[in-house]
N, C-alpha and C positions, 0 to 999 in steps of 0.2 A: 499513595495507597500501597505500592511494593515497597516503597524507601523504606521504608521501616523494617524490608525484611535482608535489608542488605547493608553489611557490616560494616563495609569501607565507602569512604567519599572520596573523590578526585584529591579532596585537599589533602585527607589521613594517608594517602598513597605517597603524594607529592611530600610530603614532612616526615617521612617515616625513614630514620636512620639505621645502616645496620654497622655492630660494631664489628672491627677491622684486628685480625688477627696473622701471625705470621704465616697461615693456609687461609686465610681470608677472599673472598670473591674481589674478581676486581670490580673497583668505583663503576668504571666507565660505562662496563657490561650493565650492572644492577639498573644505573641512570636509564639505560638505553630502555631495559625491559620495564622499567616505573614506568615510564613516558611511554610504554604502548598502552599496560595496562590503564595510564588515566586515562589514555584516549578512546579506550573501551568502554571505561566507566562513565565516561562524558555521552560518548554515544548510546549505551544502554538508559542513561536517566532521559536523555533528549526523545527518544523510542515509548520511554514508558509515559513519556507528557502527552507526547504526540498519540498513544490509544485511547490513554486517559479525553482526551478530548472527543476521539471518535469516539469512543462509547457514549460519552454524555448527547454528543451531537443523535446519535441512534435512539439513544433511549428517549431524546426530546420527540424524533420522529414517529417512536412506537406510540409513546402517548397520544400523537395527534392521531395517527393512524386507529389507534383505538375510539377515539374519539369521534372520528369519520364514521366509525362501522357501527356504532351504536347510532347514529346517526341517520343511517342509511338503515339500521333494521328497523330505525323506527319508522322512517317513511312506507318502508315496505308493509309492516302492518298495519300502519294506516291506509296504505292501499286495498291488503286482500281487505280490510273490514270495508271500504265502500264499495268494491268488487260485491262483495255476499251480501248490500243491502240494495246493490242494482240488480243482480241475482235473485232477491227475495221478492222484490218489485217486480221483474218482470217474469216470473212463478204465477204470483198472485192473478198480473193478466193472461198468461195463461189458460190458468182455471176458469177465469169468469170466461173468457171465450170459449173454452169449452163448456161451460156451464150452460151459454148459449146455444151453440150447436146441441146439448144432447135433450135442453128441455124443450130447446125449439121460442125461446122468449127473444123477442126482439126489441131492444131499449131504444 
């Protein structure tokens, strides 16, 4: 995903020649600071596999996670709706006992 936005590879660091002139840098020096920066480069790509996987790992999690909560709201409105029709049920007796009490009818 990032590799592609990064120029240089451990290997194009590693192979990369500079020419030698009578003010020229010394060999040794350049070697030394090659070999930190591939070790940089080595640990930056090892860093970006290693999110690269926790992301995916997360994003496998969100899905479930989301999956769960639809899951759960759907139970939950299957609840309130047999809530409101044991609600509406015991309304109905309610009424009729009151219906009894005010007409005075005895079943």
């Amino acid at each position: 995903m990032y590799q592609d936005k990064v120029n240089l590879t451990p290997q194009d660091i590693l192979e990369k020649e500079f020419k030698i002139d009578t003010r020229g840098y010394r060999l040794k020096e350049v070697d030394q600071f090659l070999d930190v920066v591939i070790s940089d480069y080595e640990q930056f790509i090892k860093m970006i596999r290693s999110l690269e996987e926790e992301k995916e790992e997360l994003l496998n999690e969100i899905m479930g996670l989301k999956q769960e909560l639809r899951n759960v709201r759907a139970s939950v409105g299957m609840a309130k709706n047999s809530d409101k029709e044991v609600t509406n049920v015991d309304l109905l007796r309610r009424l009729s006992q009151l219906e009894k009490v005010v007409y005075g009818k005895d079943e």
